[in-house]
C-alpha positions as semicolon CSV with decimal commas, in nm:
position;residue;x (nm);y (nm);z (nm)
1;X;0,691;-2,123;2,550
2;X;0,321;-2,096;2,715
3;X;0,203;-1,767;2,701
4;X;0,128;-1,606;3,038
5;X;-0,223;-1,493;3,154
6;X;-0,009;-1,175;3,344
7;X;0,063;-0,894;3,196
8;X;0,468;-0,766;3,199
9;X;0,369;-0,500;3,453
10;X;0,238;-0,763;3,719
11;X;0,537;-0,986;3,613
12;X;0,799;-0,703;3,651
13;X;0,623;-0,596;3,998
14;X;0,583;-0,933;4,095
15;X;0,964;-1,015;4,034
16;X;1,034;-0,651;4,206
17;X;0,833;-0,786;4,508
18;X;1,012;-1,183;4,552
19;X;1,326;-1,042;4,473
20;X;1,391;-1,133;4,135
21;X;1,537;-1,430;3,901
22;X;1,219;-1,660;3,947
23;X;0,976;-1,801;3,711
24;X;0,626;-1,625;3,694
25;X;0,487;-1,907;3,801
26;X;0,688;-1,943;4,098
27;X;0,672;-1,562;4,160
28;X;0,298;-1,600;4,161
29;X;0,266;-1,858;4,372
30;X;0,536;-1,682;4,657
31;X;0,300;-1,390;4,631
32;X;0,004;-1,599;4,714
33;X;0,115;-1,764;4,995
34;X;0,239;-1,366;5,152
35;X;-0,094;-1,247;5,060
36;X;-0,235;-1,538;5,220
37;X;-0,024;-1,493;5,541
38;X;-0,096;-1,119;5,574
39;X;-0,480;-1,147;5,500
40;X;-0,435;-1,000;5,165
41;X;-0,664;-1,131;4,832
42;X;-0,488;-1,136;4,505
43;X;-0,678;-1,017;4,187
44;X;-0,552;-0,957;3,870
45;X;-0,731;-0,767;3,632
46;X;-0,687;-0,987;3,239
47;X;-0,482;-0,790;2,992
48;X;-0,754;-0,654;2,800
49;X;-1,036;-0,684;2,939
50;X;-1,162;-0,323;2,999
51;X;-1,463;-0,510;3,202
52;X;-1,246;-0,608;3,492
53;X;-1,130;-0,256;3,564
54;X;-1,344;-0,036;3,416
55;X;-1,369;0,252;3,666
56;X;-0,970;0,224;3,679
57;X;-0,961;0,298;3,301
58;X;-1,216;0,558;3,281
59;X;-1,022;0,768;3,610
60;X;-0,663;0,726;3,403
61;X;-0,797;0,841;3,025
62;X;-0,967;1,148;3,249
63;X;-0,614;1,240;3,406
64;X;-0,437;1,159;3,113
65;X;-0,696;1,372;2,886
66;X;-0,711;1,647;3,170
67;X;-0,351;1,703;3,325
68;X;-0,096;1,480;3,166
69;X;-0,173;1,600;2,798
70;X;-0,220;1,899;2,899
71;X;0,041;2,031;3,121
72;X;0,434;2,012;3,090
73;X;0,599;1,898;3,435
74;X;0,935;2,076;3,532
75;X;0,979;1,863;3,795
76;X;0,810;1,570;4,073
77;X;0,737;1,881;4,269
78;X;0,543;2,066;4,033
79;X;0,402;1,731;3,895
80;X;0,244;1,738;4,256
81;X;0,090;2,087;4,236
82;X;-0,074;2,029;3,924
83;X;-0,261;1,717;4,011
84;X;-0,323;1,853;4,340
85;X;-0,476;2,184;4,207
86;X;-0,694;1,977;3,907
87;X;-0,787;1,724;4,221
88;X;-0,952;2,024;4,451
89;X;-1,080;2,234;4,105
90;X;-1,249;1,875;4,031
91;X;-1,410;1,766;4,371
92;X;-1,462;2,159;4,488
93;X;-1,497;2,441;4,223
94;X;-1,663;2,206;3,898
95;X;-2,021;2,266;3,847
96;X;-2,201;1,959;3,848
97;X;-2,535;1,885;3,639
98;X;-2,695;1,693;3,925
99;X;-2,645;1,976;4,172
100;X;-2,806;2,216;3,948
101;X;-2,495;2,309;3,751
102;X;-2,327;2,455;4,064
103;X;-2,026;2,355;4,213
104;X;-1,979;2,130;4,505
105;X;-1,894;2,412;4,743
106;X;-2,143;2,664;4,611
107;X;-2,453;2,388;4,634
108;X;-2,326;2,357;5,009
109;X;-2,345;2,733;5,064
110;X;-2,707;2,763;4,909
111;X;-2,828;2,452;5,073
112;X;-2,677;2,583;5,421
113;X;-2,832;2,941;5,378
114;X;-3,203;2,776;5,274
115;X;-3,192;2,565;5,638
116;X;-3,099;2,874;5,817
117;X;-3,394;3,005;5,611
118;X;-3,603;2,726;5,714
């Protein structure tokens, strides 16, 4: 049997999205000719090739090192509070070297207060 360039994930989802029971390739194909008809592109990152989806990679070993290992989740609910209050603590309250090792909002307070200044 010839080994698929896919990975099982973009099988499964692909199968998920034709409806199941096809071959890949015929899955594939189906799901070029929707994307096609709706103006969608088709890319799919290679199975191993960190290169292809690097940013991707780097933004899921961060939440996985950060929340997932990190935090026990009682339910989808509370799932959703924790990502949500690491999301805000990492774009709002994290002090950033390139702002002078303040955080996002307190570099917008300082630089406000220095044009009023001005």
């Amino acid at each position: 049997m010839k080994k698929s360039r896919f990975s099982e994930e973009q099988i499964a989802f692909a199968s998920r999205q034709v409806g199941g029971g096809a071959s890949v390739r015929e899955v594939c194909r189906k799901m070029r000719v929707t994307g096609i008809l709706n103006g969608v592109r088709l890319g799919f990152s290679r199975p191993g090739k960190p290169t292809d989806n690097g940013l991707i990679k780097v933004f899921n070993g961060w939440l996985r090192a950060e929340c997932l290992n990190e935090n026990w989740f009682l339910s989808l609910i509370d799932a959703k509070e924790k990502v949500e209050s690491l999301r805000r603590h990492y774009n709002a309250d994290r002090p950033l070297s390139a702002l002078g090792s303040l955080a996002p909002e307190e570099f917008d307070a300082s630089s406000g207060q220095a044009r009023m200044a001005g």
